[in-house]
LOFINU-274504 format. One line per field, with one value per residue (C-alpha): residue number from 1; residue in one letter; x, y, z. Coordinates in steps of 0.02 Angstrom, whole numbers, plus 50000, padded with zeros to 5 digits. Each point is the difference from the previous one (the first is absolute). Last residue first. Layout:
residues N
i	[NUM	...]
aa	[a	...]
px	[X	...]
py	[Y	...]
pz	[Z	...]
***
This chain:
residues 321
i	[321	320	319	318	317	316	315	314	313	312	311	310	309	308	307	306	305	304	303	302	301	300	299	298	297	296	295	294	293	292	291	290	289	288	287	286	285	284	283	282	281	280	279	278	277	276	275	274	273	272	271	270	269	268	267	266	265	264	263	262	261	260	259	258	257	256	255	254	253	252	251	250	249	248	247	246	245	244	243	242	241	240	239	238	237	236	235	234	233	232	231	230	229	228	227	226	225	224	223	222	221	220	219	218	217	216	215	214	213	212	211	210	209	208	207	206	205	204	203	202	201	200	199	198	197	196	195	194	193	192	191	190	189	188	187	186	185	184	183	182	181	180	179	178	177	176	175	174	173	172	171	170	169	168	167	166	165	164	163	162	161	160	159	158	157	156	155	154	153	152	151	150	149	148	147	146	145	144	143	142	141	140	139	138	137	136	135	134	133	132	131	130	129	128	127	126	125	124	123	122	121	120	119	118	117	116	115	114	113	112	111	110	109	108	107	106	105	104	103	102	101	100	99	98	97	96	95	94	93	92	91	90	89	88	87	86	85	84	83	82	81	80	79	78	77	76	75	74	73	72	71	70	69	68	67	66	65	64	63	62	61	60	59	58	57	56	55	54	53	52	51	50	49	48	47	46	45	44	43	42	41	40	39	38	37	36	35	34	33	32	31	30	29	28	27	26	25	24	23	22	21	20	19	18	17	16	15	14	13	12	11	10	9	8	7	6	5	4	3	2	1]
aa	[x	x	x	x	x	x	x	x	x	x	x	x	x	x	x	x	x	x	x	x	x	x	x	x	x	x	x	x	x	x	x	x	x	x	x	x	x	x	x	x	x	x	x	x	x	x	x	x	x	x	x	x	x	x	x	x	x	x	x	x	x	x	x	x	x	x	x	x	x	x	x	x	x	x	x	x	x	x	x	x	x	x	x	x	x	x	x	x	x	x	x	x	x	x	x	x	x	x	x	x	x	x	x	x	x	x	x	x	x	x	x	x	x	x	x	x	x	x	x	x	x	x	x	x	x	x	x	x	x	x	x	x	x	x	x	x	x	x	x	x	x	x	x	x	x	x	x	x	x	x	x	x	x	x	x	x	x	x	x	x	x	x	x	x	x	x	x	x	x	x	x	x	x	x	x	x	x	x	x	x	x	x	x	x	x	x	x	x	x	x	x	x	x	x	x	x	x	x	x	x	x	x	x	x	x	x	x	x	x	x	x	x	x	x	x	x	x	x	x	x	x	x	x	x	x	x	x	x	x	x	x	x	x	x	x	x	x	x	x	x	x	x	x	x	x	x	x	x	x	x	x	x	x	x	x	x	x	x	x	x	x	x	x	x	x	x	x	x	x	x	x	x	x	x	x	x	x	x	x	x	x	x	x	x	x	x	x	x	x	x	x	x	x	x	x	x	x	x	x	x	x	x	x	x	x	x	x	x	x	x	x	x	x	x	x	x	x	x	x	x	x]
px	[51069	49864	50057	50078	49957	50089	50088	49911	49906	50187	50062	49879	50023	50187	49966	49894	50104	50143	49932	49921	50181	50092	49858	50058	50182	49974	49917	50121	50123	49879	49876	50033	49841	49989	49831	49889	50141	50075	49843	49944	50120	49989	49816	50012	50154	49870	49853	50101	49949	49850	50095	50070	49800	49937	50042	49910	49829	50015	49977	49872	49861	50126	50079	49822	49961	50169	49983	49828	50051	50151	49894	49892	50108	50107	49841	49937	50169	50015	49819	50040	50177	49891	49859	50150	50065	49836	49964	49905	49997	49981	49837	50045	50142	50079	50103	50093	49972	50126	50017	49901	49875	50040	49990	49826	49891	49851	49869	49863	50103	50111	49886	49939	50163	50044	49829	50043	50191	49912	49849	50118	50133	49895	49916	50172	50040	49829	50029	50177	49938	49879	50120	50105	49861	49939	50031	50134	49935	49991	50172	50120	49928	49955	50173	50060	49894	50064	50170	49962	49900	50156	50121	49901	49998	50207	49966	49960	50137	50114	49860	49983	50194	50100	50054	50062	50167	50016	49976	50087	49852	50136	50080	49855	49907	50170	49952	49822	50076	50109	49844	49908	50155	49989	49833	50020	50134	49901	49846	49836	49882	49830	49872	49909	49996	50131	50135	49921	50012	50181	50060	49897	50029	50186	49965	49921	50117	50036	49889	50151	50111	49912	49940	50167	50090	49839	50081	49894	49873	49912	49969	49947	49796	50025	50053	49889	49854	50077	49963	49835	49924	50081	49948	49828	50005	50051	49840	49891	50058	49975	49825	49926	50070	49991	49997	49913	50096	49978	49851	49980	50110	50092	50196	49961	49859	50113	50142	49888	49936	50167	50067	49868	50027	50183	49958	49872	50121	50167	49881	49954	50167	50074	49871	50016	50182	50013	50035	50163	50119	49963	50061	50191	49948	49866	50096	50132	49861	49945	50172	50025	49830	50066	50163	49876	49884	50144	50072	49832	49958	50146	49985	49839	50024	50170	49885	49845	49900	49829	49826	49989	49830	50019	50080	50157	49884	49896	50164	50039	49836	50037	50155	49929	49857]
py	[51759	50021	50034	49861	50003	49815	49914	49826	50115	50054	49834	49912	50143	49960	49827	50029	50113	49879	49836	50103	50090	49812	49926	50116	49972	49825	50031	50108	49856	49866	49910	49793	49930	49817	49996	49920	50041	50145	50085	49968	50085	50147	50014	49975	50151	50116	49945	50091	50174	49972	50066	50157	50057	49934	50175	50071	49895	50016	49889	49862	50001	49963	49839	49948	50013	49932	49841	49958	50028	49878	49864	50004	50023	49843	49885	50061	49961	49829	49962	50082	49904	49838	50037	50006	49841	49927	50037	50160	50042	50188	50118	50180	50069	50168	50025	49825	49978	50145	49979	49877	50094	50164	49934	49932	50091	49891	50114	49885	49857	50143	50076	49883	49932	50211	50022	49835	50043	50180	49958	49855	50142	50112	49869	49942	50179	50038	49840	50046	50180	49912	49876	50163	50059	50155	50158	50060	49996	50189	50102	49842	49878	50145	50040	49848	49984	50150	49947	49844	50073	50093	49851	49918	50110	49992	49820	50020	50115	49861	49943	50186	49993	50073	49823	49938	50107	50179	50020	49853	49934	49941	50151	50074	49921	50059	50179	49963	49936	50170	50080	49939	50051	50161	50007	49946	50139	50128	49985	49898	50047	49922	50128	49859	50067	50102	49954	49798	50044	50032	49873	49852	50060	49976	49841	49945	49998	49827	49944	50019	49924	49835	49994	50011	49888	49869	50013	50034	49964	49860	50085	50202	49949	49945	50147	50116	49890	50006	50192	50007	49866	50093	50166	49927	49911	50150	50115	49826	50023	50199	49960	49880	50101	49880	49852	49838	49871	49812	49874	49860	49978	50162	49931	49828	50030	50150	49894	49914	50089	50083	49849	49969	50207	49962	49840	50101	50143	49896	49916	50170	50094	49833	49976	50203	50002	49850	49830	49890	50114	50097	49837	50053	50166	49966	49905	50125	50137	49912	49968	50182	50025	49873	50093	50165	49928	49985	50181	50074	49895	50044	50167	50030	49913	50125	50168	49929	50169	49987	49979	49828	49900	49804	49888	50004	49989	49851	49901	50037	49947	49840	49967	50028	49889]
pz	[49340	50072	50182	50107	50204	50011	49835	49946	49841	49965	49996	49895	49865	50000	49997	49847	49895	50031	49954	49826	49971	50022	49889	49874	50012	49975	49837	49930	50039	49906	50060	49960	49921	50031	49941	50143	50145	49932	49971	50159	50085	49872	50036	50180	50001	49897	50113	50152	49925	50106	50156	49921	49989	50173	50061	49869	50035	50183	50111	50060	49859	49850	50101	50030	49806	49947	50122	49952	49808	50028	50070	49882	49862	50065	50005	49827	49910	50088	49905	49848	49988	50042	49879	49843	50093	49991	49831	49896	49827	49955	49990	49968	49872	50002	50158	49989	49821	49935	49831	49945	50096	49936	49844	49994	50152	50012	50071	50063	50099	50050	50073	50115	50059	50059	50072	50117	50039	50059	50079	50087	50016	50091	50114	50061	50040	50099	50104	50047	50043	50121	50049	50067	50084	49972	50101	49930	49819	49963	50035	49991	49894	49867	50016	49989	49850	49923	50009	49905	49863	49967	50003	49889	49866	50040	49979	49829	49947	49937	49885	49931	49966	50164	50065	49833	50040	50033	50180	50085	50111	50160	49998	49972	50150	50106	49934	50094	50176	49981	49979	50134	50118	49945	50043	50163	50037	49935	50087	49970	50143	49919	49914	49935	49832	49957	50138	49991	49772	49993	50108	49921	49831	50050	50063	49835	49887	50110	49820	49890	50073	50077	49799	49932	50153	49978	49787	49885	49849	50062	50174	49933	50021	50188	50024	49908	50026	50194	50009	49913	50138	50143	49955	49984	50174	50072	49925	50050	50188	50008	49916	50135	50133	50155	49905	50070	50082	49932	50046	50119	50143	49997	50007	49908	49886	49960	49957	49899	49905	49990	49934	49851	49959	49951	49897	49904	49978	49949	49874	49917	50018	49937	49851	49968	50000	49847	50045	49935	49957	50146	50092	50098	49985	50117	50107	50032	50029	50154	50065	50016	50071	50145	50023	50000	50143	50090	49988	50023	50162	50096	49929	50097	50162	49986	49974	50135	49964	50111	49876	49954	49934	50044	49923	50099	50171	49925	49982	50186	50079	49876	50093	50172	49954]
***
């Protein structure tokens, strides 16, 4: 009982700032995301993104059910503010079609580097929007965790084509879903926002399918079948990468939305940079790809700009700085 007294207390609406609860969670929810995106560049060749959005969804919303059967006995949380929740959710949706969108064509470093854009949207829009304490110091700090991303990105190669600006779209809709998270959804469970995702990219895996079965799109689809074709063949081990999918997006969308309702959206900022080093790490270890020095040097920037973030939150009496 003590145990499940515990579970319900994670799940459960936060409003006190817990900043180290906060990037606990972000930072291993992220090595799990990193994972994620392995696998489904490991079998885009053998779905297309609506099918996985679609049958990532459906699995997704089958364990909340029943996580929520589990917490709240019979049905899930309601939404506090209805449209705050499906605002986020859209951002969210939008934001991994970019992503998720960009996989055949590049590298997890390209599309890691190009989406942790975002931080620096992050920054810019908490003093604009929120009207968060974001002082000099921080924001240099952002921005050396951003010229690290560019390090990484290489301006100037296939990264900057239209393709290679995909997850930069992404990277937008991001920020403004953390925000979104931030000044509107703080009151809502984090299965809540989990269960608003999933039913996002079912609508949207499920719309995607259907149109494609109407509008075939010839070239483009020869072309580029993973974003313009519908309906693929499906087999157990094509279910079981959906299935083990699912289970790590849920988990990592529980963890994300608590981590984003216990501190600060920009001083989480330096902290999500850590999906660069997961996708490297696991780049190495499904395709052997060995980062180069320029590389090295940018995951040195992103460590630092983050522990030195970490360290002035830590520091007693600080100012915004």
């Amino acid at each position: 009982m003590a145990k499940r007294a515990e579970f319900e207390a994670f799940l459960s609406t936060s409003t006190v700032d817990r900043p180290a609860v906060a990037a606990g969670l972000m930072v291993s929810s992220l090595f799990l995301l990193g994972f994620q995106d392995s696998l489904v560049k490991l079998v885009n060749a053998d779905t297309s993104l609506w099918q996985f959005l679609m049958f990532r969804a459906l699995i997704n919303l089958a364990l909340l059910i029943v996580l929520a059967r589990f917490i709240w006995g019979d049905a899930r949380p309601r939404p506090v503010r209805p449209g705050a929740v499906a605002l986020r959710t859209g951002f969210h949706v939008v934001a991994m079609l970019f992503f998720f969108g960009g996989i055949p064509f590049l590298s997890l470093a390209e599309l890691a580097a190009g989406l942790y854009v975002f931080p620096l949207f992050v920054a810019v829009l908490s003093a604009v929007v929120l009207k968060e304490r974001v002082g000099p110091r921080r924001i240099a700090a952002i921005l050396a965790g951003f010229c690290g991303t560019l390090l990484i990105l290489k301006p100037g190669t296939d990264a900057f084509t239209p393709i290679g600006l995909m997850p930069v779209g992404a990277a937008f809709c991001y920020a403004c879903a953390i925000l979104t998270t931030r000044k509107l959804c703080r009151q809502e469970s984090p299965v809540t926002l989990a269960f608003a995702i999933a039913t996002g990219f079912a609508l949207a895996g499920a719309i995607g399918i259907a149109a494609h079965a109407v509008v075939a799109p010839g070239e483009l689809a020869r072309a580029w079948p993973y974003l313009f074709t519908g309906w693929h063949p499906v087999d157990v081990a094509l279910i079981a990468v959906f299935a083990l999918c699912s289970c790590i997006n849920v988990v990592a969308m529980v963890n994300l939305g608590k981590a984003y309702q216990s501190a600060e959206s920009s001083w989480l900022a330096p902290f999500d940079y850590s999906y660069l080093i997961f996708a490297t790490f696991w780049g190495f270890v499904f395709w052997n790809h060995v980062p180069d020095a320029a590389t090295f040097a940018g995951m040195a920037l992103i460590a630092g700009s983050g522990s030195f973030v970490a360290w002035r939150e830590r520091r007693p009496g600080r100012r915004a700085s």
